[in-house]
mmCIF file of the N, C-alpha and C atoms, coordinates in Angstrom:
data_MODEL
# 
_entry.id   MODEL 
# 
loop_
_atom_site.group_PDB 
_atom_site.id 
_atom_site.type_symbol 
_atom_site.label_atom_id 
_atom_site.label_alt_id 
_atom_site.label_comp_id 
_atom_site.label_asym_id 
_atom_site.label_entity_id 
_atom_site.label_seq_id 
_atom_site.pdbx_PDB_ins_code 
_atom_site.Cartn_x 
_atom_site.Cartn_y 
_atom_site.Cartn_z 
_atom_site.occupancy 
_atom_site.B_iso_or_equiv 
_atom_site.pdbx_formal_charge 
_atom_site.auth_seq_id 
_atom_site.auth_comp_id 
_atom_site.auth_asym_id 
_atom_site.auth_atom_id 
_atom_site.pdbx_PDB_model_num 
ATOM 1   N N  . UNK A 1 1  ? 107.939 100.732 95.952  1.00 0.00 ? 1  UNK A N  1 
ATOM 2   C CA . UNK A 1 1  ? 106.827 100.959 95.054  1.00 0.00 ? 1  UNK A CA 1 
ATOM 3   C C  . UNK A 1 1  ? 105.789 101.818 95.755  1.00 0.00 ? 1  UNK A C  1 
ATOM 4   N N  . UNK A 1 2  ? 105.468 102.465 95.287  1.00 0.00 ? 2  UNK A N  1 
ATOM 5   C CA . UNK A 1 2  ? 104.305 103.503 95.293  1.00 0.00 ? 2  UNK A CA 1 
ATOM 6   C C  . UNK A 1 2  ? 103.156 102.800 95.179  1.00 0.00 ? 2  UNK A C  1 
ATOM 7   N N  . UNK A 1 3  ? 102.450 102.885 96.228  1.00 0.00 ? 3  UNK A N  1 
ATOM 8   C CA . UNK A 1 3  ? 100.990 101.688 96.319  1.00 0.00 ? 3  UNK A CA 1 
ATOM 9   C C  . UNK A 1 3  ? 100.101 103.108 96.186  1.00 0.00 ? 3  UNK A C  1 
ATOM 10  N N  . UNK A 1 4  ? 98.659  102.673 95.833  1.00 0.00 ? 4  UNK A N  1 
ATOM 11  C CA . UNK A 1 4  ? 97.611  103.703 95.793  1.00 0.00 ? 4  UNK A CA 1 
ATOM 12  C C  . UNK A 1 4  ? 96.612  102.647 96.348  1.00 0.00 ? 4  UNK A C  1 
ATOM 13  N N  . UNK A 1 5  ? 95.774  103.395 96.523  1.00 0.00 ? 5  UNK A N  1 
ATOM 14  C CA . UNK A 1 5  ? 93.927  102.581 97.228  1.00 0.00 ? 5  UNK A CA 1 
ATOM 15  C C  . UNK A 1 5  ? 93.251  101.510 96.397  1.00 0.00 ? 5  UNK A C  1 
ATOM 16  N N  . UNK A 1 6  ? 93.910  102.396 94.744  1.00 0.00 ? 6  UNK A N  1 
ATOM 17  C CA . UNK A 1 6  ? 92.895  100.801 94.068  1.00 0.00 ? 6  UNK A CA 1 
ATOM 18  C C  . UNK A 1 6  ? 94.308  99.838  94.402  1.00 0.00 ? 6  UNK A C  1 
ATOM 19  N N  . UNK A 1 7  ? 95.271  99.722  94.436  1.00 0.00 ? 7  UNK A N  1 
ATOM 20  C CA . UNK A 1 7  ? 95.919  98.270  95.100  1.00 0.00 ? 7  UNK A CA 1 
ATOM 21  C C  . UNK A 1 7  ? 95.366  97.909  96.169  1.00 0.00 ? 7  UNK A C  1 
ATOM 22  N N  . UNK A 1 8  ? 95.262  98.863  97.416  1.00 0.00 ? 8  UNK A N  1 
ATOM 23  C CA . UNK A 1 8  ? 94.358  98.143  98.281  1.00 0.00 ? 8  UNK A CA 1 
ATOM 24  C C  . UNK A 1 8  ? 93.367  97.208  97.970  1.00 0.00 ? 8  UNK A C  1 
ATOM 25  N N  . UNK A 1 9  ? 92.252  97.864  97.351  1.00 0.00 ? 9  UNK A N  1 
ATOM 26  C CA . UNK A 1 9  ? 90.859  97.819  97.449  1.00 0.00 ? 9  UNK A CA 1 
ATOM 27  C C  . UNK A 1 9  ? 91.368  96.549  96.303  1.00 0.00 ? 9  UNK A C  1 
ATOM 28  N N  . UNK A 1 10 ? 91.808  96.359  95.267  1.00 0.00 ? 10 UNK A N  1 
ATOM 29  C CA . UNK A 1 10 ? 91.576  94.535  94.741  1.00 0.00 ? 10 UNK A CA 1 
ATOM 30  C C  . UNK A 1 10 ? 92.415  93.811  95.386  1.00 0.00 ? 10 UNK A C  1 
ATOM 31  N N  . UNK A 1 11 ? 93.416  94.109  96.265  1.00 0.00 ? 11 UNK A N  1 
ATOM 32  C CA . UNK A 1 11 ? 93.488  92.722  97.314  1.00 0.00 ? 11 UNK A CA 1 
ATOM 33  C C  . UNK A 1 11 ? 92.614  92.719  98.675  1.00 0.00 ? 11 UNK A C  1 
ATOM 34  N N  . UNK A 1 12 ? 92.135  93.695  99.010  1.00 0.00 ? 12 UNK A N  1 
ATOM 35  C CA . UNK A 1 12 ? 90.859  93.316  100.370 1.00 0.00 ? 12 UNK A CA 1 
ATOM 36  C C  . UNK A 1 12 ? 89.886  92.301  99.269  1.00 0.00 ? 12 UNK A C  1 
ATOM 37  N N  . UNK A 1 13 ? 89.681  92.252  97.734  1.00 0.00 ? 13 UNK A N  1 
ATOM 38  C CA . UNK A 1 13 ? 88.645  91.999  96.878  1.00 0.00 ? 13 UNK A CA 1 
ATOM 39  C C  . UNK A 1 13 ? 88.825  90.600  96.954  1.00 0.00 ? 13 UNK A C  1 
ATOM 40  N N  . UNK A 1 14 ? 90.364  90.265  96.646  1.00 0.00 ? 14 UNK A N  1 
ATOM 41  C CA . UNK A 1 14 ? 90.808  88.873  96.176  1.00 0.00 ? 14 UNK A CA 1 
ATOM 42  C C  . UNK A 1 14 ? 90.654  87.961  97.880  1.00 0.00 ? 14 UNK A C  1 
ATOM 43  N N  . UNK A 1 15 ? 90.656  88.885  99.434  1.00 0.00 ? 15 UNK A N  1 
ATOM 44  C CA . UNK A 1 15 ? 90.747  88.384  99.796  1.00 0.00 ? 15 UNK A CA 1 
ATOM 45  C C  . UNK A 1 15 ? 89.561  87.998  100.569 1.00 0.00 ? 15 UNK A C  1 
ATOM 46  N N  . UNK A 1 16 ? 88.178  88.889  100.190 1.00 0.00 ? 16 UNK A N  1 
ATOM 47  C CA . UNK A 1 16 ? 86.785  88.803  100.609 1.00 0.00 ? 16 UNK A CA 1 
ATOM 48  C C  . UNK A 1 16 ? 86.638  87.370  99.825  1.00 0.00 ? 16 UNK A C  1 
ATOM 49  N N  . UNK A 1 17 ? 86.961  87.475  98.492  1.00 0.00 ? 17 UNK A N  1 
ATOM 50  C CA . UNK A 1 17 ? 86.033  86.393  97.349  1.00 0.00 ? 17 UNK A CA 1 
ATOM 51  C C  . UNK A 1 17 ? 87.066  84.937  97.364  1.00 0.00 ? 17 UNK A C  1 
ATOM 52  N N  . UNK A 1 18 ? 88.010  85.170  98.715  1.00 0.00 ? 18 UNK A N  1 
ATOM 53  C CA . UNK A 1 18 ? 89.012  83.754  99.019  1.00 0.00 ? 18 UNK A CA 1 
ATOM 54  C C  . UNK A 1 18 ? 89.787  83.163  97.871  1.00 0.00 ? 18 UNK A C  1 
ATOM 55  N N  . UNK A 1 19 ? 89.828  84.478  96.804  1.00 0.00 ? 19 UNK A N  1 
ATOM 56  C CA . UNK A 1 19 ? 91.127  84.018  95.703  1.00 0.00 ? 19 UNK A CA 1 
ATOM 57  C C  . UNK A 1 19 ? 92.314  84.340  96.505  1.00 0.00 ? 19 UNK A C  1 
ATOM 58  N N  . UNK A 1 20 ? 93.602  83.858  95.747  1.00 0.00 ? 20 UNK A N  1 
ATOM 59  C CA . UNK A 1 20 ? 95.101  84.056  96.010  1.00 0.00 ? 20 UNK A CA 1 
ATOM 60  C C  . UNK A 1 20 ? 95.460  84.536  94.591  1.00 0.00 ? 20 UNK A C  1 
ATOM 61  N N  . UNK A 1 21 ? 94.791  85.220  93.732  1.00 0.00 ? 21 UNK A N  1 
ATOM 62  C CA . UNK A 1 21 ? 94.888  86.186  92.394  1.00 0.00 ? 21 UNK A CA 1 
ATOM 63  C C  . UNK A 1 21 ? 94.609  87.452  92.649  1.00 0.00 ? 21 UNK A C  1 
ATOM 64  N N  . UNK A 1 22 ? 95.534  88.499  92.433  1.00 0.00 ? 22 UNK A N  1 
ATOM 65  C CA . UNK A 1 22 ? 94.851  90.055  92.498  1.00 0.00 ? 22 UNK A CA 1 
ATOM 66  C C  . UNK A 1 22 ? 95.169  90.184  91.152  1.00 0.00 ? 22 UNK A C  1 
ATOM 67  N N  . UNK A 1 23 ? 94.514  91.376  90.355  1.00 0.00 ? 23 UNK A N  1 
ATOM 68  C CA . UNK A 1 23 ? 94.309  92.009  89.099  1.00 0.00 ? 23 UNK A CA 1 
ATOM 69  C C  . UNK A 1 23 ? 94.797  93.346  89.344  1.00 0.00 ? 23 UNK A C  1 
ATOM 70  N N  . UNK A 1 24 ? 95.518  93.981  88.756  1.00 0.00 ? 24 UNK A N  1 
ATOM 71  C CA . UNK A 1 24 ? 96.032  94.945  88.832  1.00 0.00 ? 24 UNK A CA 1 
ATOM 72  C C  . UNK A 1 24 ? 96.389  95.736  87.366  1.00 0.00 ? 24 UNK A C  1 
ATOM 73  N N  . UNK A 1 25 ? 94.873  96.290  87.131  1.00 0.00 ? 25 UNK A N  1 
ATOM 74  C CA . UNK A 1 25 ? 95.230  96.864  85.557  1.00 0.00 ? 25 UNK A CA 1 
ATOM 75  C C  . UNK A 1 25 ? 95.084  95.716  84.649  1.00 0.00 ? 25 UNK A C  1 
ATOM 76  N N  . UNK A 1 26 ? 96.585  95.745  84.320  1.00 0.00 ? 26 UNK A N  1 
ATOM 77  C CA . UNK A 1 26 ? 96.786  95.074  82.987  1.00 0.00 ? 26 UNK A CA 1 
ATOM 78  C C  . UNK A 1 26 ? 97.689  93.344  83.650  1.00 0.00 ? 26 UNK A C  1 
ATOM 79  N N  . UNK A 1 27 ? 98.143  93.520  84.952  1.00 0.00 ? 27 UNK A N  1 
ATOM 80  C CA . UNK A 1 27 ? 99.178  92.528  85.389  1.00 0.00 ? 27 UNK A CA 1 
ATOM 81  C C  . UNK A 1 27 ? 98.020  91.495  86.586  1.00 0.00 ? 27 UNK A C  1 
ATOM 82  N N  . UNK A 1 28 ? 98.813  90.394  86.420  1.00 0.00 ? 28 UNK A N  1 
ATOM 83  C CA . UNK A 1 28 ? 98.341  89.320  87.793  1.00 0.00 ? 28 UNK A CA 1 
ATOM 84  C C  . UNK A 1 28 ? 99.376  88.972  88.527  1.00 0.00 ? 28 UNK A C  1 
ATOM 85  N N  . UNK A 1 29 ? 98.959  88.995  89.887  1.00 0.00 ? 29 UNK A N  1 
ATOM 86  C CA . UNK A 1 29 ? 99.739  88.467  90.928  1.00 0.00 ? 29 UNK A CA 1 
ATOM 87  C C  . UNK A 1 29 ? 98.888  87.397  91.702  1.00 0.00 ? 29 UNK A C  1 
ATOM 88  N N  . UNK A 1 30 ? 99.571  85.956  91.995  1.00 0.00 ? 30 UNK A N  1 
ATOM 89  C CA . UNK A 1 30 ? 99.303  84.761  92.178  1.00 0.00 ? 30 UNK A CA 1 
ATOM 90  C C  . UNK A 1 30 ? 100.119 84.969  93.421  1.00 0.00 ? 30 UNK A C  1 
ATOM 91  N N  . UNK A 1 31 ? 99.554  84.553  94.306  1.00 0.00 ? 31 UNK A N  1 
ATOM 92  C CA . UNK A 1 31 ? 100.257 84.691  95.750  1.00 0.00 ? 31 UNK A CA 1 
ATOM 93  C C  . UNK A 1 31 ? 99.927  83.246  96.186  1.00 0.00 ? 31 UNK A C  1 
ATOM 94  N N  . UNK A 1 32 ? 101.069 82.639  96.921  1.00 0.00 ? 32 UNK A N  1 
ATOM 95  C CA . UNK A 1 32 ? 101.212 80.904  97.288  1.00 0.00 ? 32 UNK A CA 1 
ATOM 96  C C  . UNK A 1 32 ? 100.124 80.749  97.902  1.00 0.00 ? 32 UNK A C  1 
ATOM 97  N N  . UNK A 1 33 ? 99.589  81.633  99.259  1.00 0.00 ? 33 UNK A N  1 
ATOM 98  C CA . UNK A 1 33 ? 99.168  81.393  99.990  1.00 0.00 ? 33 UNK A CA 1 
ATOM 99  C C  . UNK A 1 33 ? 98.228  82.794  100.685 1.00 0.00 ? 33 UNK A C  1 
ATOM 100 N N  . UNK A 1 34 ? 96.979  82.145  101.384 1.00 0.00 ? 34 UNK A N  1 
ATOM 101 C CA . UNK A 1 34 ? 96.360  83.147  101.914 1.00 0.00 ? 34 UNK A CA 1 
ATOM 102 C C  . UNK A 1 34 ? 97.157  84.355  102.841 1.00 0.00 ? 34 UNK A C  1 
ATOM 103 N N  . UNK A 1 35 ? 97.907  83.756  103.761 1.00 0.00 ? 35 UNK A N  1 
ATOM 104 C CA . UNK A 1 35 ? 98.620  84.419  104.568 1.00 0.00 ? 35 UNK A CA 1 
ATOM 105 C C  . UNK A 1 35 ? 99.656  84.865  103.654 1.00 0.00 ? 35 UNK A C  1 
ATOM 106 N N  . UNK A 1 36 ? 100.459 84.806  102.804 1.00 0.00 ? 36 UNK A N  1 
ATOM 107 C CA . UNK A 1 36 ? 100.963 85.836  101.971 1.00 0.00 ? 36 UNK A CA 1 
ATOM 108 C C  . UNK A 1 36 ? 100.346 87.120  101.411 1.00 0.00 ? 36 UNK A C  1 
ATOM 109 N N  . UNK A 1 37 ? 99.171  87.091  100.931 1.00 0.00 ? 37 UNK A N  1 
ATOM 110 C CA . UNK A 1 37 ? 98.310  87.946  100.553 1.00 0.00 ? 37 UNK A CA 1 
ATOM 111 C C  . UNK A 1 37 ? 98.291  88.668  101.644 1.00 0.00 ? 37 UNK A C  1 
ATOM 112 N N  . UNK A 1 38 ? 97.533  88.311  102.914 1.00 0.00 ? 38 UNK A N  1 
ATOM 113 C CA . UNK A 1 38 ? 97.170  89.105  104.531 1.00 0.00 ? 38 UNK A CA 1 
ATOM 114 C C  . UNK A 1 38 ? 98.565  89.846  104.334 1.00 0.00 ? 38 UNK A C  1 
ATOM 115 N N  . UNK A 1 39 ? 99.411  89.654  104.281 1.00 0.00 ? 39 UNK A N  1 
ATOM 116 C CA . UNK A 1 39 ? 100.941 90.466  104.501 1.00 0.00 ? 39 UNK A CA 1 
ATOM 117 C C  . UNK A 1 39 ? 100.815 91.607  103.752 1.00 0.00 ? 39 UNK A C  1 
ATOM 118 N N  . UNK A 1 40 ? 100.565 91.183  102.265 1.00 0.00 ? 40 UNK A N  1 
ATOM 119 C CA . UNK A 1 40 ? 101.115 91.783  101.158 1.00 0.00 ? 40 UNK A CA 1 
ATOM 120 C C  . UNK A 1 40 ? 99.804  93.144  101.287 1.00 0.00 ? 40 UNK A C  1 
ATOM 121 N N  . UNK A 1 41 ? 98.523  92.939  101.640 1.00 0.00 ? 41 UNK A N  1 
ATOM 122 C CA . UNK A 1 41 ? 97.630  93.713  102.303 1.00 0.00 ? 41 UNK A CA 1 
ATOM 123 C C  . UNK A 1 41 ? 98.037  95.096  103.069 1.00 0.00 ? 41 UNK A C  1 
ATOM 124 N N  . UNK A 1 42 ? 98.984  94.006  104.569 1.00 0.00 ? 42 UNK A N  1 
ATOM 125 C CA . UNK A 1 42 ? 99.522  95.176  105.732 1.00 0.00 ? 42 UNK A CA 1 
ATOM 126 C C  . UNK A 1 42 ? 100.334 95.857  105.116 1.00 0.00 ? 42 UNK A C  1 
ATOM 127 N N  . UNK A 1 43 ? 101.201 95.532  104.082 1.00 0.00 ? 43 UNK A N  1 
ATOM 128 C CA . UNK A 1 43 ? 102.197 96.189  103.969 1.00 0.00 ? 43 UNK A CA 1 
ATOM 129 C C  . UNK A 1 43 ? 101.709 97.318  103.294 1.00 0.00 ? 43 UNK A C  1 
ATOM 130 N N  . UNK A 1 44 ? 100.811 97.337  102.118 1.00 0.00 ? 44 UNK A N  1 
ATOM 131 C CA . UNK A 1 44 ? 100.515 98.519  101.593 1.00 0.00 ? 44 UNK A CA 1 
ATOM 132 C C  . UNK A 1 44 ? 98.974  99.125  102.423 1.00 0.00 ? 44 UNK A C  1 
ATOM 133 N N  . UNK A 1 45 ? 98.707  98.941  103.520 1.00 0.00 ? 45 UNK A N  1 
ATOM 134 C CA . UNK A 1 45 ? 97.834  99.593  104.620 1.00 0.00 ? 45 UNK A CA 1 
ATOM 135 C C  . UNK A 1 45 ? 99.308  100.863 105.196 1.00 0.00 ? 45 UNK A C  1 
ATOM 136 N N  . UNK A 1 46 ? 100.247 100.030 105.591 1.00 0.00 ? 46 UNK A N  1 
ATOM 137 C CA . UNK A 1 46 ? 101.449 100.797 106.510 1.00 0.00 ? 46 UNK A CA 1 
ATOM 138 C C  . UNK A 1 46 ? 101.739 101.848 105.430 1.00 0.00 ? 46 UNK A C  1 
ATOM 139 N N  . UNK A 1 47 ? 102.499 101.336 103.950 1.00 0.00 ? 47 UNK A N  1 
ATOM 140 C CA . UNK A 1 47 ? 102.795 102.311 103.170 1.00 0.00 ? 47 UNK A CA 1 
ATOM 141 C C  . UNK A 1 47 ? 102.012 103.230 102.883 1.00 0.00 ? 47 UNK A C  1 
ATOM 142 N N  . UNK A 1 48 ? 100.652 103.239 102.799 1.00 0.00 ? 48 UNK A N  1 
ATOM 143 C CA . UNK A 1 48 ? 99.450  104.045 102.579 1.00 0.00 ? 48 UNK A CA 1 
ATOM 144 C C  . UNK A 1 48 ? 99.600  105.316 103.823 1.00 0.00 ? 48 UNK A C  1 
ATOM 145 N N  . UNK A 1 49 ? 99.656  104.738 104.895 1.00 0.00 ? 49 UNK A N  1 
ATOM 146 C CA . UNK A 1 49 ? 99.144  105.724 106.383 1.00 0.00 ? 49 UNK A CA 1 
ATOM 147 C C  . UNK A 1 49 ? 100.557 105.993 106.271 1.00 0.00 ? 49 UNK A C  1 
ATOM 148 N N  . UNK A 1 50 ? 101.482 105.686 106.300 1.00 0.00 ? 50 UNK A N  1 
ATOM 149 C CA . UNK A 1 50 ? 102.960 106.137 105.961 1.00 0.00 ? 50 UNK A CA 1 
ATOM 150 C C  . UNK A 1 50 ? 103.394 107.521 105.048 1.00 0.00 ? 50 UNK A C  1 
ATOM 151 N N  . UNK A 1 51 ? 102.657 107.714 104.189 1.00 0.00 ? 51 UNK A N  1 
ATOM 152 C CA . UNK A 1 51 ? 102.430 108.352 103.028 1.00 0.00 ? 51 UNK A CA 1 
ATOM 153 C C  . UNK A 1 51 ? 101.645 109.678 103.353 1.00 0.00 ? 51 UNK A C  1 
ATOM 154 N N  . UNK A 1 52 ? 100.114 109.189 103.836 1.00 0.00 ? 52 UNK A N  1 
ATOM 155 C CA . UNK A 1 52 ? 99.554  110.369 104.383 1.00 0.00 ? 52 UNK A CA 1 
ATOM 156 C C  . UNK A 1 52 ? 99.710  111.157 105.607 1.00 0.00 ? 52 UNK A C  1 
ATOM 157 N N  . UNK A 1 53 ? 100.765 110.771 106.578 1.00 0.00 ? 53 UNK A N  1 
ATOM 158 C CA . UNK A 1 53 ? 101.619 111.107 107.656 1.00 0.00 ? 53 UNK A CA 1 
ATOM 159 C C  . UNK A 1 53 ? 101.941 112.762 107.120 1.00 0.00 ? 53 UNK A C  1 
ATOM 160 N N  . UNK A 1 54 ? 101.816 113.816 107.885 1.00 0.00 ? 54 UNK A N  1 
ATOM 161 C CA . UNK A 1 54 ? 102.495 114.754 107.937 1.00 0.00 ? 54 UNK A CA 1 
ATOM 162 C C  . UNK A 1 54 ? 104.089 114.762 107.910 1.00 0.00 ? 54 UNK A C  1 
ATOM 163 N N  . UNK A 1 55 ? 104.785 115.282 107.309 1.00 0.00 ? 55 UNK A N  1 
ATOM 164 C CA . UNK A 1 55 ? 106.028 115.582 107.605 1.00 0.00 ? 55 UNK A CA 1 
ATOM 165 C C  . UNK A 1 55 ? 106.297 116.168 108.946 1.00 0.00 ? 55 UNK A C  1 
ATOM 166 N N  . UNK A 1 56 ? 107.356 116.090 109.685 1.00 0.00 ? 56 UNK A N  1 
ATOM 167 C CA . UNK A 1 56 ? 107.473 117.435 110.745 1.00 0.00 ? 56 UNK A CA 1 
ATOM 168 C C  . UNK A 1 56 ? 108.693 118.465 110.036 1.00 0.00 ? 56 UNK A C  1 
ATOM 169 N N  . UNK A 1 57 ? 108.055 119.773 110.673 1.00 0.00 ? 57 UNK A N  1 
ATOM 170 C CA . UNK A 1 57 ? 108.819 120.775 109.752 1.00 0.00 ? 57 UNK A CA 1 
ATOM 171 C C  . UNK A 1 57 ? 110.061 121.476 110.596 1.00 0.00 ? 57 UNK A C  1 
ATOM 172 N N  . UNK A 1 58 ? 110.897 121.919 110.351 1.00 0.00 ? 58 UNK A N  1 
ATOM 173 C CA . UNK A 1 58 ? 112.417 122.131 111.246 1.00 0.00 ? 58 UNK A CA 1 
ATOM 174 C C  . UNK A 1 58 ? 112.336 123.627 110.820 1.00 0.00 ? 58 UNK A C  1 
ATOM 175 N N  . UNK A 1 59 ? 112.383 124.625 111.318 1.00 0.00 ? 59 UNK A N  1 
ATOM 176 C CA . UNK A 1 59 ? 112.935 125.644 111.241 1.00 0.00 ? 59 UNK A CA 1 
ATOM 177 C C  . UNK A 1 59 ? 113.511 126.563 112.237 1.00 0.00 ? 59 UNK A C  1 
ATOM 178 N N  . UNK A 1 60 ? 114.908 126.806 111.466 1.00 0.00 ? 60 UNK A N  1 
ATOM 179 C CA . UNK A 1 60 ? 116.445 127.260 111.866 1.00 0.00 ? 60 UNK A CA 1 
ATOM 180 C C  . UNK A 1 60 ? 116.378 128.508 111.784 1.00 0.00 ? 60 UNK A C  1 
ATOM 181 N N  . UNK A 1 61 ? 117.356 128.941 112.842 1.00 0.00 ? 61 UNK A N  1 
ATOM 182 C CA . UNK A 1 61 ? 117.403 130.317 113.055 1.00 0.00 ? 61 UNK A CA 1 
ATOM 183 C C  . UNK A 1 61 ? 118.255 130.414 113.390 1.00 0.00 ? 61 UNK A C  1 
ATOM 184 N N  . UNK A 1 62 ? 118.652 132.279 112.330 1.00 0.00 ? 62 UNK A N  1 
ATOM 185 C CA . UNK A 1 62 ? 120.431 132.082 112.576 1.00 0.00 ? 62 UNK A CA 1 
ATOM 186 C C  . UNK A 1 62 ? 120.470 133.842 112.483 1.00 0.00 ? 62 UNK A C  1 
ATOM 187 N N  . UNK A 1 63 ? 121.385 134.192 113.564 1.00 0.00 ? 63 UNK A N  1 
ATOM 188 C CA . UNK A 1 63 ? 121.672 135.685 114.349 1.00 0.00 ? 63 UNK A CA 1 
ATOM 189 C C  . UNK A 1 63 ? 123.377 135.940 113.504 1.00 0.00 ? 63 UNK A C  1 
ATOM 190 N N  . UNK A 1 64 ? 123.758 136.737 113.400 1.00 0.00 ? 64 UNK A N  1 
ATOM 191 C CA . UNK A 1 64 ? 125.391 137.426 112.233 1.00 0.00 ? 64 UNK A CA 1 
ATOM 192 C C  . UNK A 1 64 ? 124.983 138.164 112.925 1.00 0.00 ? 64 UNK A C  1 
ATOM 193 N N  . UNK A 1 65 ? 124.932 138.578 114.038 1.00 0.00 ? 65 UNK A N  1 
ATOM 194 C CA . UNK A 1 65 ? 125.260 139.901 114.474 1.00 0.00 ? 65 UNK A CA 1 
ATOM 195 C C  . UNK A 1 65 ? 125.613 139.909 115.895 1.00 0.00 ? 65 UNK A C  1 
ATOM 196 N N  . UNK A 1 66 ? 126.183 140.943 116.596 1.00 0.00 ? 66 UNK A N  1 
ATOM 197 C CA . UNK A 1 66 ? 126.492 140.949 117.867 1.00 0.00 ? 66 UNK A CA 1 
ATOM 198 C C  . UNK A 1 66 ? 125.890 140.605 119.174 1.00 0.00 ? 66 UNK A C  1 
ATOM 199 N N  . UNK A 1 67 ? 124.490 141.317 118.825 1.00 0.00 ? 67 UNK A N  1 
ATOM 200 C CA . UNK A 1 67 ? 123.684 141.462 120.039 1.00 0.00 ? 67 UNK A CA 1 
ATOM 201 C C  . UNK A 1 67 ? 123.535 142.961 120.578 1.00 0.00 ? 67 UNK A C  1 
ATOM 202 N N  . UNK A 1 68 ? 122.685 142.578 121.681 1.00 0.00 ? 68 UNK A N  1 
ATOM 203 C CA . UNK A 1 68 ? 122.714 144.054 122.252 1.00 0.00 ? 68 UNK A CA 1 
ATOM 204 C C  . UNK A 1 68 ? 123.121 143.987 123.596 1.00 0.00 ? 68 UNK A C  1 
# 
């Protein structure tokens, strides 16, 4: 899944105001436990900086001819 910042930003929300509910649009997610949430947090922190990571770029080079 494709996370964006407002997913961030309402679970840092749910987890400032010590709910285990995030709001998301139109959907709810009920998480068992605080430390589930803390996870569910890192994971879309990693996918986020994951995302805005540069690619590295490869370029090939190719000689058809004899030489000199």
């Amino acid at each position: 899944m494709a996370f964006t910042q407002k997913h961030l930003d309402a679970v840092e929300e749910a987890i400032a105001r010590g709910e285990k509910v995030v709001r998301y649009a139109d959907r709810n997610v009920e998480y068992r436990t605080v430390d589930e949430l803390l996870q569910a947090r890192d994971q879309i922190r990693t996918s986020l900086l994951n995302s805005a990571a540069p690619r590295s770029r490869v370029v090939r080079l190719y000689h058809g001819g004899k030489g000199l």
